[in-house]
N, C-alpha and C positions, 0 to 999 in steps of 0.2 A: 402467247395469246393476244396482246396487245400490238403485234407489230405490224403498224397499219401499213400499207401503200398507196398514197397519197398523190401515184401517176395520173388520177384522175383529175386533178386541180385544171391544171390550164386548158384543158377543155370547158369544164364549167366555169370559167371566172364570169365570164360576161352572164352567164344565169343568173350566178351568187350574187353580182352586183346589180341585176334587175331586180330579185328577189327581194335585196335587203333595200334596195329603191321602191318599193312597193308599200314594205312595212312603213318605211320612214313617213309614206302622204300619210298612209293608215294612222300612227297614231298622230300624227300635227292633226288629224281630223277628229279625233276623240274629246269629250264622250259622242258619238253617235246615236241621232232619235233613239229613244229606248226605244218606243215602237217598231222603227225597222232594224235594231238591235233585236228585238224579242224574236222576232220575223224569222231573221239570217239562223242564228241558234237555232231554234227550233225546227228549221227545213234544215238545218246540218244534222241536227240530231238524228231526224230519222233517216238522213243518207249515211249519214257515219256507221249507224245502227245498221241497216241494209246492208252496205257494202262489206262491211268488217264480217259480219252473222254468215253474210252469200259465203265469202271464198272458203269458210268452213264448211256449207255444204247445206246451211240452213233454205230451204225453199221457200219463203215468204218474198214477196213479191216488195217489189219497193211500195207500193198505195198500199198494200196489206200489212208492210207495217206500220204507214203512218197511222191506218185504221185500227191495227194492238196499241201503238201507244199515244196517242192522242185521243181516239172515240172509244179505247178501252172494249173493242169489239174481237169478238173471236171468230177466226177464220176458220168456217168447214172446212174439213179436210186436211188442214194443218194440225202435228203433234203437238202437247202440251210441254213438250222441251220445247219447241221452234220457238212459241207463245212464249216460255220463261226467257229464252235466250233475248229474244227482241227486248223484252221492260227490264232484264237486268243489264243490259248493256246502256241504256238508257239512265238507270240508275248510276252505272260506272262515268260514265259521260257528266252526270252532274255534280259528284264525287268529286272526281278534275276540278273543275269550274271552282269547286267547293275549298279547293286546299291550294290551287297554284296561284302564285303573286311574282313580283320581280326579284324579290331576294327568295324563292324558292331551290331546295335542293335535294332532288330525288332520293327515297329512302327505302328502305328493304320492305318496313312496316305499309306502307304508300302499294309498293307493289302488292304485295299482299292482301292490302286490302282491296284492289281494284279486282283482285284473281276470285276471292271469297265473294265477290259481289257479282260477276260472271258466272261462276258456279253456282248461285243460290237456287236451293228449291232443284237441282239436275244430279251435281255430282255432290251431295253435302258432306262424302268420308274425305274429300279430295281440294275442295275449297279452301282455298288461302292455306299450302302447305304442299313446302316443297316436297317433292317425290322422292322418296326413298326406295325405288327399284331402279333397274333398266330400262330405255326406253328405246324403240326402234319409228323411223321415221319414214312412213312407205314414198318413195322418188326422190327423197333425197340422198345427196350425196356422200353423206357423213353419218356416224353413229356419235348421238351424243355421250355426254362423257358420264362416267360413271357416276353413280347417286352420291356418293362420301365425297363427290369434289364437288356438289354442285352449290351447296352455300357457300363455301369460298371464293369459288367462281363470278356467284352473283355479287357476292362485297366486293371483290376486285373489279367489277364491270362498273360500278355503283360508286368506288371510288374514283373513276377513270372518269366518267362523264362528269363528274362535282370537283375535281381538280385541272381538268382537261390540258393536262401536260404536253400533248403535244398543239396545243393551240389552234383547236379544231374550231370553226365558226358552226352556229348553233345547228346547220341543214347537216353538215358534215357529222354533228356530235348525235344527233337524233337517229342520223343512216348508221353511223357506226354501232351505238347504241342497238339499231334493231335488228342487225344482223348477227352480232356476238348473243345477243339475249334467247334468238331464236337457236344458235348453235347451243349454248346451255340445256337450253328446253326445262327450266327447271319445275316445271309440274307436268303431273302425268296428260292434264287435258286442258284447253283453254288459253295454251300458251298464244298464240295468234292472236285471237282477241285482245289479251292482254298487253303483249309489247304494242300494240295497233294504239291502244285509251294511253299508254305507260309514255313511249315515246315523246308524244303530244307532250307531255308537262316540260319536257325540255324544249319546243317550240313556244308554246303559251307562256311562259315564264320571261319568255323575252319578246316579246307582243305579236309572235306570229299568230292569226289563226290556224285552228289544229289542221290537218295535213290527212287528208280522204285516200286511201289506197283503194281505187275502184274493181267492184269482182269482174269487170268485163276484162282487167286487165289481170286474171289469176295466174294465167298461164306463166304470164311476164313476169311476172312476181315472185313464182316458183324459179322461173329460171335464175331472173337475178340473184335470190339468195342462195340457188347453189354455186353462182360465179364465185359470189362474195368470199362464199367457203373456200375458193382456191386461188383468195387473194384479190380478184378482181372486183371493184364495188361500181367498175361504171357504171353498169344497168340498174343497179340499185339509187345509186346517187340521180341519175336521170328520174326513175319510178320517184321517189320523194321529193324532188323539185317541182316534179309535174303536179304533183300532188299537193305541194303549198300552193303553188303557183295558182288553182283552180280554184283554191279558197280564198285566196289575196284578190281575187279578180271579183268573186260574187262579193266580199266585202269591198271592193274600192267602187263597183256600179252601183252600189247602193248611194254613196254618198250623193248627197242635191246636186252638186255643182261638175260631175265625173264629166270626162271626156273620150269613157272608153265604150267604143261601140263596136263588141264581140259579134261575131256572126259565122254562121257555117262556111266555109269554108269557100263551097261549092256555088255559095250566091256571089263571093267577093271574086274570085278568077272567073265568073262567069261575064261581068261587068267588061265593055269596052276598057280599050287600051290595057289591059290586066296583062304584066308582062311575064308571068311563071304559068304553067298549068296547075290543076289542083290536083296530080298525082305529085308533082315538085313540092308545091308548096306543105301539103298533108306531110310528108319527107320531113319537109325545117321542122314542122311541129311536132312529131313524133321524135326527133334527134333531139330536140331543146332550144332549135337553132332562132328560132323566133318564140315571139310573147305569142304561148297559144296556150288554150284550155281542153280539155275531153268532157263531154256531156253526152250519156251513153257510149256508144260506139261514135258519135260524131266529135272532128274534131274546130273550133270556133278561134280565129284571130280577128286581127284588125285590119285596115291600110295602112294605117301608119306602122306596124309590127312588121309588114311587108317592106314598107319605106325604110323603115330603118337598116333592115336586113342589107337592102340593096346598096343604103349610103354605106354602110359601114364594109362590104363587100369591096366597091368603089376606090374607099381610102386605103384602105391594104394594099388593093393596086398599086395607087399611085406610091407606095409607101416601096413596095418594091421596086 
């Protein structure tokens, strides 16, 4: 179960190493204005909230949720599951916040309770308690494993991330992490949600901000983790880097003194001299190949994200 393929590495180094170049300004800049601290959290939360609720099927609108959990309003026409689902995810969300620090290490009781707190008030027989039937996964490519293996499973998964014997760096330990946990499936409902808030503590713990898997990109998401299943984690590892990568960016613009000015795509190759089109460029940003971010279906880099692309292109050259 453990025997990772780790052929993805030298494609992402230069991620990894922007990635972990990102965290490093972040915290040299800490503590950050509470005020625009409070700010960032709380428009994460109800994206977190949105996005995680969307790819399971909830229809609450991204401003419909921020209007269930911040104005405590109820949306005509939305079920009173969609309603519990948005404030307990919300609740899960502060949970996290509430128990991770830098000597944190993920715990079975932890999961658990992130699951019971998803489920409250929906599924109350099923809340925080691993599944003891069968379970079938419609599109996926795998049938998880039988109910009698799956608390062993989860302890060995649980021991794996908190030893990390093969000396996986924190993005790699988080993707592996969510794709072994989704192959378990170890509760009958809510598994999604869950490894989605669960994952995060193995980011947060070591000062990433948590890591958005956005429902515009479900389709991608499903695919990735059935690669994952047959060994292969690029698309996975790509999907999680993008995914810090877009919260590393909304926390490093907030800071006073930033230098990073994201913009559509389509306004930056539009500009004289622009030496890529913006079907090429859109291309680096969806591959990983450049510092880009996704907001909605649009995708936002920099000039210099270009510039760089192009020096470091340049040097290979000459290197060859």
């Amino acid at each position: 179960m453990w025997n990772i393929d780790t052929k993805y590495r030298e494609e992402f180094q230069s991620t990894f190493e922007r990635l972990y170049y990102k965290m490093a300004v972040l915290k040299k800049s800490r503590p950050l204005p509470n005020i625009a601290l409070q700010k960032i959290k709380e428009s994460l939360s109800v994206e977190w909230t949105y996005n995680s609720n969307s790819i399971e099927g909830n229809t609450l609108t991204l401003q419909e949720t921020q209007m269930v959990l911040q104005e405590g309003i109820t949306v005509k026409g939305k079920s009173l599951r969609e309603h519990f689902e948005a404030k307990n995810h919300e609740k899960a969300i502060n949970y996290l916040f509430s128990i991770v620090d830098d000597s944190y290490e993920i715990r079975a009781i932890d999961i658990l309770s992130i699951h019971s707190l998803v489920l409250n008030m929906i599924e109350e027989d099923f809340a925080g308690r691993i599944r003891n039937g069968g379970v079938r996964i419609s599109g996926a490519n795998f049938v998880p494993p039988n109910a009698n293996k799956v608390s062993d499973f989860l302890d060995e998964l649980i021991d794996f991330v908190n030893t990390n014997p093969m000396q996986l760096n924190d993005i790699e330990l988080a993707t592996i992490f969510h794709h072994k946990f989704v192959w378990i499936h170890p509760f009958f409902d809510g598994n999604g949600r869950t490894v989605r808030l669960a994952m995060n503590l193995l980011l947060m713990r070591k000062g990433f901000p948590p890591a958005i898997i956005l429902s515009n990109d479900r389709k991608k998401y499903y695919e990735a983790l059935n690669q994952a299943n047959n060994g292969n984690y690029q698309k996975l590892m790509l999907l999680m880097c993008q995914a810090q990568e877009r919260t590393l960016n909304i926390y490093l613009s907030s800071l006073p003194d930033n230098d990073y000015d994201f913009q559509e795509i389509s306004n930056i190759v539009n500009e004289p001299n622009s030496p890529y089109s913006q079907e090429y460029v859109s291309l680096l940003a969806r591959q990983g190949k450049i510092d880009a971010h996704k907001e909605g279906r649009n995708w936002y880099t920099t000039k210099k994200a270009i510039e760089d692309y192009i020096e470091n292109r340049q040097r290979k050259r000459n290197i060859s």
